[in-house]
C-alpha positions as CSV (number, residue, x, y, z in Angstrom):
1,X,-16.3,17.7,18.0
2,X,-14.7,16.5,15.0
3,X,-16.2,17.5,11.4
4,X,-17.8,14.9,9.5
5,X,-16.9,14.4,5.6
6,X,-17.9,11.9,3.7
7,X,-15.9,10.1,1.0
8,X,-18.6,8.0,-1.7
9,X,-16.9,6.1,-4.2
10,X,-18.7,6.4,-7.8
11,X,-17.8,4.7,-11.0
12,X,-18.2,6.7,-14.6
13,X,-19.6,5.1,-17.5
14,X,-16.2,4.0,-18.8
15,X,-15.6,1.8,-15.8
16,X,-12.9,4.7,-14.0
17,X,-13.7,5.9,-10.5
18,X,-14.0,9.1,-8.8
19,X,-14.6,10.2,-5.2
20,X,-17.6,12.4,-4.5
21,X,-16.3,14.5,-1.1
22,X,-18.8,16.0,0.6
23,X,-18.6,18.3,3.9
24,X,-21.6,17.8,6.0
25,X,-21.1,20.8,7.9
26,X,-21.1,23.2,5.1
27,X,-23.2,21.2,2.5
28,X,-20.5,21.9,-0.1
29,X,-19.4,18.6,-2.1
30,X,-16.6,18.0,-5.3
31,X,-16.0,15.5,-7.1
32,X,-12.4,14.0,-7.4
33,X,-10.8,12.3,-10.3
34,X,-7.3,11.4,-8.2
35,X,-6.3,10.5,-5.0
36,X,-4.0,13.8,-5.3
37,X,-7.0,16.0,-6.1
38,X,-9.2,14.5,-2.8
39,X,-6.2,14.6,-0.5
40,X,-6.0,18.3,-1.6
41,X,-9.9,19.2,-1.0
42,X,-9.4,17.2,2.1
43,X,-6.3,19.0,3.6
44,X,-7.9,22.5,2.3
45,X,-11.4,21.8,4.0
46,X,-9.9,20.5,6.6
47,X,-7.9,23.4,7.8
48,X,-11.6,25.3,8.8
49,X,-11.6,22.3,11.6
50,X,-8.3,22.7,12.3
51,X,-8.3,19.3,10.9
52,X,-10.4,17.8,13.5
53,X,-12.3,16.2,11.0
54,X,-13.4,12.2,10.5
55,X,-14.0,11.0,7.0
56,X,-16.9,8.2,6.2
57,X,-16.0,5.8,3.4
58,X,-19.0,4.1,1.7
59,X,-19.5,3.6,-2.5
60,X,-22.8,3.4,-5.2
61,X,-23.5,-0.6,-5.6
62,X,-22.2,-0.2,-9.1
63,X,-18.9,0.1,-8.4
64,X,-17.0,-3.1,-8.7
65,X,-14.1,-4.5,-6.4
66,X,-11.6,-3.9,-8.4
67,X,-12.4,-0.2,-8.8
68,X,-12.3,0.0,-4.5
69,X,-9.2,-2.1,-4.0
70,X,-7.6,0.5,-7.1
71,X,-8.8,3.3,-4.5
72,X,-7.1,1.5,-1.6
73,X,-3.6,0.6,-3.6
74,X,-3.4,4.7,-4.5
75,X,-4.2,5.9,-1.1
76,X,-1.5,3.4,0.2
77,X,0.6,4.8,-2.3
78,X,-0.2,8.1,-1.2
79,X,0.5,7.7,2.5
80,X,3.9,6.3,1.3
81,X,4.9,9.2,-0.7
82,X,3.7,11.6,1.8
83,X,5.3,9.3,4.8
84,X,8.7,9.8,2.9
85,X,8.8,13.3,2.4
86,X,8.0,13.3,-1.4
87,X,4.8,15.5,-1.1
């Protein structure tokens, strides 16, 4: 059975966003600041499932559109960079 974390979207006073990551299984949580810093968390927690893990997206109602499509561009850039060999 897969490990469940879950990935909450919050926006900071200032109008930037950061990703709350949370593991259910071990009640530990972090907040990330960058897409690099949350796939890091992610691949580190991960490794105690042997990666088995599914991650559920949601986000605070104060964050805007803009801040979730700015989440969406840098995990596309992400995959890219990581699909290319760059990380």
């Amino acid at each position: 059975m897969s490990a469940i974390f879950e990935a909450v979207i919050k926006s900071m006073p200032n109008g930037k966003w950061y990703i709350e990551l949370r593991d259910k299984e071990s009640d530990r949580s972090v907040e990330c600041f960058s897409i690099d810093e949350f796939a890091k968390y992610l691949n580190d927690w991960g490794e105690e499932y042997s990666h088995d893990v599914n991650v559920v997206w949601s986000n605070e109602e104060n964050v805007s559109q803009i801040q979730i499509n700015e989440v969406r561009m840098e995990m596309m850039e992400y995959e890219n960079r990581l699909n290319s060999g760059e990380i």
